[in-house]
Structure formats: C-alpha cells, structure tokens
N, C-alpha and C positions, 0 to 999 in steps of 0.2 A: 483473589477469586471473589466473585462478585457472589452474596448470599439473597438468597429468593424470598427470605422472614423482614417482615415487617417491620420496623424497629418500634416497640412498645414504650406506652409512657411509664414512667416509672413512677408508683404511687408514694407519695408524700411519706416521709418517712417521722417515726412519733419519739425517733432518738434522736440526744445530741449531737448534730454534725462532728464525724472526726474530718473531714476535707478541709481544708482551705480554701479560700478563693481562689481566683485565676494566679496560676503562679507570676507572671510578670503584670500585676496587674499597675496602674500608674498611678506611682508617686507623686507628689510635690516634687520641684527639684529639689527646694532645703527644704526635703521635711524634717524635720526637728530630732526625730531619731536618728536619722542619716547622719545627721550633720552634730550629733554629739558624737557618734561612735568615730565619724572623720577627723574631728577635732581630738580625739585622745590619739588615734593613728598618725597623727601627724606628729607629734612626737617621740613615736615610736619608733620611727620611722628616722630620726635625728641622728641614729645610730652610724656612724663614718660607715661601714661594712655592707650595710641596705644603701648606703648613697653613692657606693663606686657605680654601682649600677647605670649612674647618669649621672657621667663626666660633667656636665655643666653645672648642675646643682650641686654637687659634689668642690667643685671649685668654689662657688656661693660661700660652701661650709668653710673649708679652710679659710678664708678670707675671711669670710665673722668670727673663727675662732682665733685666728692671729692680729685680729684688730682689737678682739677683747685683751689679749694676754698684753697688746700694748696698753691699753685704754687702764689695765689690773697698775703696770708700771708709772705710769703717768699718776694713777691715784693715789699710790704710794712715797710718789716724787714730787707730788702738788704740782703738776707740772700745769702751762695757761691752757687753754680749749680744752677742757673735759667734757665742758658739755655739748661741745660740738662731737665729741667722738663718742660719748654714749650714746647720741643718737643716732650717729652714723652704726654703732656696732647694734644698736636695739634693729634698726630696720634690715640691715644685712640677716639679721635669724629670723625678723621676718619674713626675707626672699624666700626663705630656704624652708619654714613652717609653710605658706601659702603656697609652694610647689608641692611640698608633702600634701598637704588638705587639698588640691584638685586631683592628685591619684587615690587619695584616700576616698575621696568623695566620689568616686567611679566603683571604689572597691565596696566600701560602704553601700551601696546602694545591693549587690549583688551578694553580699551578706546578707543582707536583711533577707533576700529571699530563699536563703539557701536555710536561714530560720524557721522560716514560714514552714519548708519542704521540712525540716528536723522534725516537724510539730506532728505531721501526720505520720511518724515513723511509729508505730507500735509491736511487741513481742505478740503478734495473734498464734491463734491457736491453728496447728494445719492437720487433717484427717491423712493421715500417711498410711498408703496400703502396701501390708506387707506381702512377701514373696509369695505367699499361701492366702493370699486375695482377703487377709483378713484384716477390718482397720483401725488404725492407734491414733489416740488421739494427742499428737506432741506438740512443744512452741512450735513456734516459726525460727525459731533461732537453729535448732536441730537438725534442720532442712540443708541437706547436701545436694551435687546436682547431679541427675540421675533419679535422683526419689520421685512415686510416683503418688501423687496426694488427689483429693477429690474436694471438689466446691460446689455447694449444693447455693440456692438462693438466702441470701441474707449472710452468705459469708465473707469474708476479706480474703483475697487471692494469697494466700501466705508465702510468696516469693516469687521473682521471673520464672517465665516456662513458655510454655507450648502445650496448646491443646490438643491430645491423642485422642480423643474420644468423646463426642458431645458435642453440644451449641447452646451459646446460655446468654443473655444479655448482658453488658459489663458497665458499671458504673465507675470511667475513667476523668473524673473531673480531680483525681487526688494529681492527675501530669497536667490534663489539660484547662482545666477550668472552665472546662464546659458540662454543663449541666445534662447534654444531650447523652444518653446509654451507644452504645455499639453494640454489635455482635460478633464476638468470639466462636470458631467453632476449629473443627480441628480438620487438618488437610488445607492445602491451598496458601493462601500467603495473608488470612486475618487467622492466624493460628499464637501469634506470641503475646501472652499476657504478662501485665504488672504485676509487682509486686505490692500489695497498698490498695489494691480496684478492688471494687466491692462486686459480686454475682448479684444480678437483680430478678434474676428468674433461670430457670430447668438448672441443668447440671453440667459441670464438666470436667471429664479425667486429665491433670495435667502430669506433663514429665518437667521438673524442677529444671533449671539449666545456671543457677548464679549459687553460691557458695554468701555464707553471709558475709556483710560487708562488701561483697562486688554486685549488688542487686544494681539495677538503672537509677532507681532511686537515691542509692549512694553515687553513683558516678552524676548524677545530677548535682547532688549539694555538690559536689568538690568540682566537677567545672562551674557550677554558677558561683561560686566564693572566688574565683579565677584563678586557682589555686596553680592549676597546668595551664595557666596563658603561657607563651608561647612568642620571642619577638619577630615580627615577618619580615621578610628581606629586606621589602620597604622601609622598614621599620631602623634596622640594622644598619640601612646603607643611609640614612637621616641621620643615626645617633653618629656616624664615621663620619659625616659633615660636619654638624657642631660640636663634634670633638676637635673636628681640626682646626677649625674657626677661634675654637675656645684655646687650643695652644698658638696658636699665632698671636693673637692679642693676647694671649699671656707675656708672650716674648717680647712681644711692643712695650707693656710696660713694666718690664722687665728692665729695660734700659731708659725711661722714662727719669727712673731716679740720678745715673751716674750721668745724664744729659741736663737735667737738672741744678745739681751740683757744680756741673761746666757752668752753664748758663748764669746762674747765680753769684759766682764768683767772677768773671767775666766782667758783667756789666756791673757791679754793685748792686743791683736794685732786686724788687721779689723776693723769695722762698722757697726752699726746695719742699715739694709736696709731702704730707706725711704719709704714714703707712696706710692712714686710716683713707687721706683723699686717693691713693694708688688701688687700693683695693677698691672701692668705691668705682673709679674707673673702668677698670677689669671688668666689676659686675656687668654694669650698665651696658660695658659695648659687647663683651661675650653676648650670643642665643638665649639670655636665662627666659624670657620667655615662652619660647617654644621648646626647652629645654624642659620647664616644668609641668607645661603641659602636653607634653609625647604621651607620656605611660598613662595618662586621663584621656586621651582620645582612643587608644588604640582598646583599654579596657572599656569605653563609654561605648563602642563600636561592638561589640561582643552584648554590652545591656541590651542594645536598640533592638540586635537581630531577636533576644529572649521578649523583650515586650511585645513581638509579633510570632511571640508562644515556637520562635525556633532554639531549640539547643545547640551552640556551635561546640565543636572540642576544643578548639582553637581559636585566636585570632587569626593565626595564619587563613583557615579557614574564610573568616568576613572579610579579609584582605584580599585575597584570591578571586572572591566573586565581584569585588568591585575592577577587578580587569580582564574578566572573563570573554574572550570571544563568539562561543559556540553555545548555546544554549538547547541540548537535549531535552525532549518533549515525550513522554509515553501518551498515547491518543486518548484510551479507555480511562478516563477518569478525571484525566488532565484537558485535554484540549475540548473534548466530549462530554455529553452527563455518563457518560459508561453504561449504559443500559439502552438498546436501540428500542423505537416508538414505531409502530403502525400510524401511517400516515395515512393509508390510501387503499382500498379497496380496487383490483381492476379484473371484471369480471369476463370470462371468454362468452366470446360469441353463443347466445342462446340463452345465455344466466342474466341476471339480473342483479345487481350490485347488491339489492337487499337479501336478494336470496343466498349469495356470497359471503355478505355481511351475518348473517343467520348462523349457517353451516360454522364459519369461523370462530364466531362467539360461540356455539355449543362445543366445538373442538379445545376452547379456550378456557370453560369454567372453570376444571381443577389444576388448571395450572400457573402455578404462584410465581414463576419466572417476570422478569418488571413486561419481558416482551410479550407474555400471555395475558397480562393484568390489562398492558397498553392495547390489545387487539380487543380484549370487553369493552372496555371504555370509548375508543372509535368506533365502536356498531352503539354502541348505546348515544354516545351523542351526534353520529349523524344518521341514525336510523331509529332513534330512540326503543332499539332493542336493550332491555332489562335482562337481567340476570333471571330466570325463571325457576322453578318449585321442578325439578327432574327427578325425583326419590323416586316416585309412582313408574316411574318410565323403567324402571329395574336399569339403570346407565352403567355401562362399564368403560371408566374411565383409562385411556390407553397411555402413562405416562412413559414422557420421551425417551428415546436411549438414545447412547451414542453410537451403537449399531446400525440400529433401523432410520436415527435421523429423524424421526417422527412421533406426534404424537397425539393422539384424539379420543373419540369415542363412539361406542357402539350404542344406538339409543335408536329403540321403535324398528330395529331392523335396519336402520342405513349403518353404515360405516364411515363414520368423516373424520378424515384424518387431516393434517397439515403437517407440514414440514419443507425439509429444503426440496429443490425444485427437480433435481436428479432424482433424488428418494420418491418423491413423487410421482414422478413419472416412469420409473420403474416398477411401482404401486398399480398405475394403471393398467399399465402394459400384462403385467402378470393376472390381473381379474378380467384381462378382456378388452377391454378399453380403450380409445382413439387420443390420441395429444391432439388439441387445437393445433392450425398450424405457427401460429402466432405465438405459440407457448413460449419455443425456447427466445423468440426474439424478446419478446415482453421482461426475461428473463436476465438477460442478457444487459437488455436497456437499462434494470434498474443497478446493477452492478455496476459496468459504468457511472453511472451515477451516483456510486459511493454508494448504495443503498443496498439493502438483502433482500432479498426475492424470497417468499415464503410462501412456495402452495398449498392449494385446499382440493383435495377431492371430495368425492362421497359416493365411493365404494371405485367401481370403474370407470367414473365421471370425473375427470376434472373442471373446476368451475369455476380459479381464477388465480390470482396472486396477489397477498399482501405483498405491502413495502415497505420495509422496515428501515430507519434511515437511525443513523449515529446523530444524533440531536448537539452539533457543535453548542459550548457553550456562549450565553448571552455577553457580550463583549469583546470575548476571545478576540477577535482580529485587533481588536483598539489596544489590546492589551500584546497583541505580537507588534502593533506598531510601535510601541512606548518601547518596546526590547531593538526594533533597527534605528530604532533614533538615538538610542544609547549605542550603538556599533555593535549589536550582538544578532547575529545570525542565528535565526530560529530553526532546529527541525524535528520532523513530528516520526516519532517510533513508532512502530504498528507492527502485527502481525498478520493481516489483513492483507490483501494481493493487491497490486501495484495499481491496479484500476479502483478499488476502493479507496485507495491508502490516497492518489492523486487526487479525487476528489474533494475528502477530505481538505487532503492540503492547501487544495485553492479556495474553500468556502472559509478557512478558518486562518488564511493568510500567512504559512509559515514559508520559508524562506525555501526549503527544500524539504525530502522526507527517506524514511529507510520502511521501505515493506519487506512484508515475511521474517522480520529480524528475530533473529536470536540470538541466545546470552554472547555467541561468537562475534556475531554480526556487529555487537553493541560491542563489543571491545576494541575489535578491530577498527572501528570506524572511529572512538574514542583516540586510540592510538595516531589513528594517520593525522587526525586533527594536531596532534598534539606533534608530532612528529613536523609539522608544517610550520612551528612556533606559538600554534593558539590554545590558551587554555578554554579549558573546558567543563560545563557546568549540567549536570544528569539530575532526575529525579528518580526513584524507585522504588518500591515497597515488597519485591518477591526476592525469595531467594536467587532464581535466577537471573536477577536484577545486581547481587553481590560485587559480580570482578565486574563489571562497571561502574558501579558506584566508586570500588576501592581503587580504581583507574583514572576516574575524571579527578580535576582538579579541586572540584565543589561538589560533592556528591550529596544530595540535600535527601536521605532514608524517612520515608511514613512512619511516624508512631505502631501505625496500624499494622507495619510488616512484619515481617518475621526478621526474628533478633539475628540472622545471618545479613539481611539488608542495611541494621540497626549497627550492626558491627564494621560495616564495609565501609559504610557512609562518615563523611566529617562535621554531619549537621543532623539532627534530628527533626521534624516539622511535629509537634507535642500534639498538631489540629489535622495533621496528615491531609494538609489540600498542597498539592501537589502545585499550582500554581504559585504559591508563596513564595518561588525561588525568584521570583521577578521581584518580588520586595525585598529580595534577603541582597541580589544585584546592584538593586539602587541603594540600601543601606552601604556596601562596598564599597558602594563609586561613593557613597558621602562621606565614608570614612576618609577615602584618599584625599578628596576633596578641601574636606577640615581642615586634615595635616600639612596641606599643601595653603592653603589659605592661611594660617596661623603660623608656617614658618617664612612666609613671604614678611606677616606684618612683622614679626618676630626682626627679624633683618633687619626690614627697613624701617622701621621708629629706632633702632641702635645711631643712623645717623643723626638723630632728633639729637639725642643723648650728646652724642659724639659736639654737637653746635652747643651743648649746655655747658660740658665741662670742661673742655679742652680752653676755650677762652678764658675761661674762669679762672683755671689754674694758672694760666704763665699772662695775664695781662696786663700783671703787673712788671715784673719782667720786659715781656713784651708786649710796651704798647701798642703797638699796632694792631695786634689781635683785636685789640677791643670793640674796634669795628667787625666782628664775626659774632659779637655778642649782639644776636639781632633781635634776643629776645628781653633784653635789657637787664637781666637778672642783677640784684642789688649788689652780693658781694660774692668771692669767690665760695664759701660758706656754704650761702643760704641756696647757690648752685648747683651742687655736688648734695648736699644733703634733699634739695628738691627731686632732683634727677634719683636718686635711689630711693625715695619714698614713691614717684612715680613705677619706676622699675620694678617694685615690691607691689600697689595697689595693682596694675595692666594683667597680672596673670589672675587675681582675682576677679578680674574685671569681665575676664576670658573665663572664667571655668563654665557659664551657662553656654556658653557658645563649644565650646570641646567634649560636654557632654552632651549636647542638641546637637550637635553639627549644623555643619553649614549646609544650607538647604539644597538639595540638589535638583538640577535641570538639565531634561534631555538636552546636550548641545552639544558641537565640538568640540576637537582640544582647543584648537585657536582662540574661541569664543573664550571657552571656560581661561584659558589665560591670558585675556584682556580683561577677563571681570577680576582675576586677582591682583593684576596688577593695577586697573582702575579703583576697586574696593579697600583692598588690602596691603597693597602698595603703596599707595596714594596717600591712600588712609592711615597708613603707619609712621609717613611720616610726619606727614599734619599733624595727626591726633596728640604727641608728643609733647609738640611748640605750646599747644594753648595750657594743658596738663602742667609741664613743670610748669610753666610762668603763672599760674593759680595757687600750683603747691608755694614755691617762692614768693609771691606776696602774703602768703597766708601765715609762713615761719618768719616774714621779718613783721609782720602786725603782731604776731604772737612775742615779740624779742628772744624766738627761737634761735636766729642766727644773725 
C-alpha cells in the first residue's frame, strides 16, 4: 500500500556508525582476505568424506594417495624414477587442492559477507509493553514472538515484527545498503520490520514475529555462508554424467596394465606403465576440470544474484530462473511509477481550462496523496497557479473517503469537490445541477485510454475532468524486449479493469495481461502455466501476493513486504525494485551458460590429453604411434608429467571465469551452441596442444624429466 508521507532526509548522525556498508558490496576477485581464508579451506576440505561429494575429485584423491604409498615404497627400496613420481604425486594433490580452492573461493567470498552481517548484530535494548500497557525495559534477546515492544526515534528495531500501530521512518541500510530511510507503518503490505533498522523519526507499536536466532538477520548470515545451498537438477544430472564418464575410463585403464604386460612380453620391447603414469592417465582423461569447478559455479551463481542486493534461499532457486518461461509482472510499482499523475485539464463547455485548473488546485491543497500533490503541480506549471495563503478564507478542508469517493473544500461559500466521475455526478444531480452532455463520454474516453477520469465540481456545477494516467516506466518496453529475446513471455497483473489494464499493456509492451486479478486469479493462472510445462517467475510484496509467490517457480518477495510474502517467496530483493527479477533471469541463464561452457571445454581438451599420453606411453613398444606424437614431446616422462601439471594449472586458470561467468547474451539455443562449441570447443582442444608442449620443454630445460 502506497503511503502519502514524504520520505524525510535523515539528519547526519554525531555516532559511530553500527551499519555496514552495502551488504554485497564488490570485491576484488583475489582480494587477499578471500583468498587466505580459501587457501586454509582447501585443505580442509582434503578430508576423503567432504570429497565423495564430487565423484571426480574424489578419484583425483585416491589416485594421489595410492601413487604416494608407492612413491613411500619405491623410497624405501631405492627403487630408479623417484623423482619422476614425486612430481607426479606433488601435482596429483595439487589437482585436488586447486579444485578445493575454486569452491573455497566461491565460499569464501560469501563468508566474508555473512562477517560483515555478524558485525552489525548487537543485544539492544527493546521497551516491551506489558499486558497492563505498562513498559519494561528488556534485551532484545528476551524478545519472543508475540511480544509487543515500542520504537520511538533514535532506536534500533529490537527484532522482526509487524507494525500494529503508527508510521515512523526506518533507517534499513543494516539489509540494504542504502543509505535512502523508508516508511513503515502499520496495515497494508510496508508493515514488516527488521530486526537491526534503526527508527529515524515518530513512533511505532510492533508485534515481535521471530524468536531469537530465527530473526531475517540470522537466516541471512546462514544462507549467505551457503550453508543450505542446495544441488539443482541441473546440477545433479551433470554430477551423474561425469560420474559416469569417470567410471568408464576408470575401467579403460583398468585394463591398460594386464594389456600392457601382453604387449610387453610379446614384442620384447617398451615397459609396462607404472602406477604412478596409470593414475596420471585416469586423471587427465576423467572431467577433473569441470568436475572441480561444478560446486564454484553453482555457489559463484548464488554471489552474483546477492551483489544485485538479492537473497536467494537456494541455488535451486538462481537455477530455476535461468529457465524460466513466464515472467509475472504486478503493474503498480513494477511496470508503473505506482502513483497516477494529472496530465491534462479538460474543461466542459462554458469553463475555462484555468478556471478548471483553479477549482482543482484549491480542492487539491490538503491532500498529500502523490495524485493530489501531482494535480497542484499541473495547475501551477501550466497556469502558473501557486499554492495560496487560505487560513483567512476560514477553508474547510473535505478529506476523501471511501464512501463518498470524494474529496475537497468548502471555501468563500463555493463547494469544490473532485473525485471519481460517478461520485460526481451523483453530487451534482442531488444539489440540482445538469451533466454536460459530453461528461460521460469524456469519461469513458479517458478509461479506455488506460487513464482515470477524476471530476471537479463547485457545488452543482460541473466543470470538467482531470486525467490521471499510470506513468509507465522510463524504459520499461526496452526492458520487456531484453525479457522476449531471452524466450520469456511477459505479463502484467493488475487489478484495474480490462480496459485500463490493455492499455497499459500495449504502452509498456508486455506480452499479455490478467485484469481484476486476485490472490485466486494469480494462482490459478500460475498453475495452468506450469501445468503446460513452463516455469514460472512472480514478484510480490503483499500478503496476498503469498500462495503465488509459494507457487511460482521463482517467486522473487520485496524487502518492503510483509514477512508472509518474505516467507512464500525463494528470493528476497534486499532494494525491493521489483524489476530486479530481469537481472536475477539473466544471472540464471549465465549460470547455466558457465556450466555448460566449461563442461563442453572440460570434455574436449581430455582429447588434447588423451594425444599427449597415450603415444607417449606405448611408443616405445609401439612404434608406430609415434607418429600420433604430433606435438613432439621429448620423452615419455616429461609427457605425462606435462599433461598433469597442465591438467592441475586449466582449473586454476578457470576459477575467474566460473566465478564471473560467462557473459550472457540474448540469443537462441542454436546460436548459444555454436558459440560453445566454436569458443569452448574448439578452444579446449587447441588450448591443450600449445600448453603441454610449453609445460614439456620447460621440465626437460629444467633436467625435470
């Protein structure tokens, strides 16, 4: 519900800031704290039990630890190549720390800010009113929910709640990191306060609604630490690929060794591989790639949406919206500036636009409504009528109801009222008074037209009709285009009647729309969508907004709403603009994007690999192969030992790119998978070729291998 107060600046305050800055506000990528805390988590993380988690790295590990327990043997038995397998075994735990440190380093980042949020958590004091209205002064820890506490100006909101009584201005930069106050008051859907927000002026009765420990505040640290991420189908049906991938070529060189041993004795000539170049192999052609960097995209994916100040509960959630079909639109706030503007003075036959203009503004002085403000301000600048000195006039100011529909003043003996155009002319009709014949058409016309008709009398005179029009906002269409170019079908909610609501619709470009809807409307409609196979993406900030939020697929709930919309919803927007879920869309599509990109190159550089060592190992055996050695690599050795320090540096190499993502652009699928396979395709198998054969001249200049 839209509040008629002004929003106030809030005078400079002569204490220590408790706030933080913007809670996501931007990093470095390695900024230096990040990147110490990733670096101790990546050994933590070393633990076999945290790495079943991902089958592939997981394999990594046993492989570096059964190449050390030979590498332990061989040291013991002076056995020859030691130091070919310490290297080999040093880089294999390298694999395995460097896929740790790019999920650490997703994690890491959203620690630090779940820090930041601990910092402003303090035990305030709350005025708790007892049963017999009398008030105590307790912690905020003491606070159950149900308690009913009071917050005058200068106080700290001492836990979630709901305003039952009052309207006060709230300094919420401890969520949002804006510096800008709101206003809270009670009734309607800006009723639910934080816990942490500071009162910057009047007063207001809250009812408690969190127990300590479940305040917003705590549920923020603990999903921003990703504590309940959550893996998305996506996600799930990825990890079931290069799981399977990774037991296949397990089984390949599985039998690598007793073919081997054929081959060897056979011909006389060559070496059966050891454990240390079998394992080495395994690495390289397994996923270890996009294996180490899965759980860093999908949590980096989760960062991006909070750096655009949204809270997801989930990944599931930023997964979801990147394949979202249906794109739910509330008009008042979202598609709209929410507050309709006088446009247009039209005066009936015999008046005069100023004297229309006059009447309107004097009807209009005490009323603080944005649509009372905006009807002074159009008589003032295009009639250059001023606000005027009326105390002397003895004025009795008529404000509006929802009965009467109207609202004006009595001043010098006229009667000027305005309101809607029924009301109005039922006004006239009862003092006596004739309708223009033109009234109801004039009326009529501006409705149609998407606009509100608001008449003016003065007394039994009618004199004309403002036009009040929903002020689409500035871009809106560019920005419902950038939504059908991504394949998501826009439509705009209203509760506005079919002829307003159309209008709308076609000035501000949405795909289709639902007029007169309610909470019913909105679900049902959610439902059949989703019934048809399309997900589905809402915004909403009222309670009666709830069982659609908790219905759509992406239900993206206002800061500003009330903690029933805040509970429905799987995303919070911390800045409550309601257009945000077009950003939170395309972060989606870049999520999937990334992971699809990065397991394409992942794949195909394993062929790079696959050309490095396979020759390497049997051409001595079989010489023939050695024409497949096409990158000339000097010894079997210095092959195998390139190819895994490659294989170890590529995911490093990768973590800015799986924490950025890959940049997205409106286009098709087709499009979008010609660019993967041109880019990262292409790319993955190239970029291989020139990589070892750098690493390998560089360990045989070094007498590495």
């Amino acid at each position: 519900m839209a509040t008629s107060l002004q929003t106030p600046v809030a005078p400079p305050s002569t204490e220590p800031s408790l706030l933080p800055t913007k809670l996501t506000r931007a990093r470095p990528l390695f900024d230096p704290e990040i990147v110490q805390r990733a670096t101790r988590d990546s050994f933590r993380k070393l633990n076999p039990v945290t790495l079943m988690k991902n089958p592939v790295i997981f394999v990594v590990e046993v492989g570096a630890a059964l190449t050390t327990v030979f590498l332990v043997r061989d040291l013991v038995t002076h056995a020859a190549g030691i130091g070919f397998e310490i290297q080999i075994a040093l880089w294999l735990w390298f694999t395995v720390l460097f896929a740790n440190f790019a999920e650490a380093m997703a994690e890491a980042r959203g620690k630090a800010q779940a820090d930041t949020l601990r910092k402003t958590k303090t035990d305030s004091i709350a005025k708790r009113v007892l049963p017999k209205g009398n008030i105590e002064t307790v912690p905020a820890s003491r606070l159950r929910s149900g308690d009913i506490v009071i917050a005058e100006a200068g106080d700290l909101i001492p836990g979630d709640g709901e305003v039952i009584e009052g309207i006060a201005t709230v300094d919420e930069s401890v969520i949002t990191g804006e510096s800008a106050p709101v206003i809270r008051e009670s009734g309607g859907d800006r009723s639910a306060v934080t816990g942490g927000t500071k009162v910057l002026s009047d007063h207001v009765r809250i009812r408690i609604t969190s127990n300590p420990g479940e305040t917003f505040l705590d549920k923020m640290i603990a999903l921003v630490e990703g504590a309940e991420r959550q893996k998305t189908p996506n996600e799930i049906a990825l990890n079931i690929l290069i799981a399977g991938l990774t037991l296949i070529f397990l089984l390949a060189v599985a039998t690598l060794d007793p073919f081997a041993i054929y081959a060897v004795s056979s011909s006389g000539a060559g070496h059966v591989p050891t454990i240390a170049v079998l394992v080495s192999l395994l690495v390289c052609l397994i996923p270890t790639t996009i294996g180490g960097l899965l759980s860093a995209i999908g949590i980096a994916g989760m960062d991006r949406v909070m750096q655009h100040n949204v809270l997801a509960m989930s990944g599931k959630a930023v997964e979801a919206s990147g394949d979202v079909n249906t794109l739910l639109l509330d008009k008042t706030g979202t598609i709209t500036l929410g507050n309709r503007q006088a446009v247009e003075f039209i005066a009936f036959e015999g008046v005069t636009e100023a004297e229309l203009a006059d009447a309107a503004q004097l009807s209009s002085l005490a009323d603080e409504t944005p649509e009372g403000r905006s009807i002074v301000v159009l008589a003032k600048e295009k009639y250059g009528l001023r606000g005027r000195e009326i105390a002397e006039h003895e004025a009795n100011f008529i404000a509006f109801s929802a009965y009467t529909r109207m609202s004006g003043v009595d001043i010098d003996g006229r009667m000027l009222r305005k309101g809607a155009s029924g009301a109005i002319a039922n006004l006239v009709k009862e003092l006596g008074g004739r309708l223009p014949a033109n009234y109801e058409e004039i009326s009529d016309r501006i409705s149609r037209g998407g606009g509100t008709p608001l008449a003016v009398a003065d007394g039994p005179r009618a004199l004309g009709i403002i036009h009040l029009k929903d002020i689409v906002k500035g871009g809106m269409k560019e920005r419902i285009g950038q939504l059908r170019a991504m394949g998501i079908r826009s439509v705009m909610i209203t509760g506005d009647n079919p002829l307003t609501a159309a209008a709308i619709a076609s000035e501000a470009g949405v795909d289709d729309f639902l007029a007169q809807a309610t909470p019913a409307d909105k679900l049902a409609y959610i439902r059949r969508e989703q019934g048809e196979g399309r997900l589905v993406a809402m915004t909403g900030d009222g309670t009666n907004d709830a069982p659609a939020l908790a219905q759509a697929d992406v239900g993206l709930a206002m800061n500003t709403g009330t903690m029933a919309a805040k509970e429905a919803g799987n995303m919070v927007d911390l800045d409550s603009n309601p257009t945000k879920l077009i950003e939170v869309v395309a972060i989606g599509k870049q999520l999937l994007i990334t992971r699809g990109a990065l397991t394409t190159f992942s794949i195909a550089n394993d062929v790079a690999k696959y050309f490095a060592i396979i020759p390497a190992m049997f051409m001595a055996t079989y010489p023939a192969l050695r024409r497949f050695n096409i990158m000339g690599l000097h010894t079997p050795e210095s092959a195998v030992l390139a190819a895994v320090i490659f294989n170890a540096l590529i995911i490093i190499a990768l973590v800015p790119l799986a924490l950025r993502g890959v940049k997205y652009r409106a286009v098709g699928a087709a499009s979008l998978l010609r660019r993967n396979i041109l880019i990262y395709g292409i790319g993955g198998i190239i970029v291989p070729f020139p990589g070892i054969w750098i690493i390998d001249q560089i360990l045989v200049w070094l007498h590495l291998a």
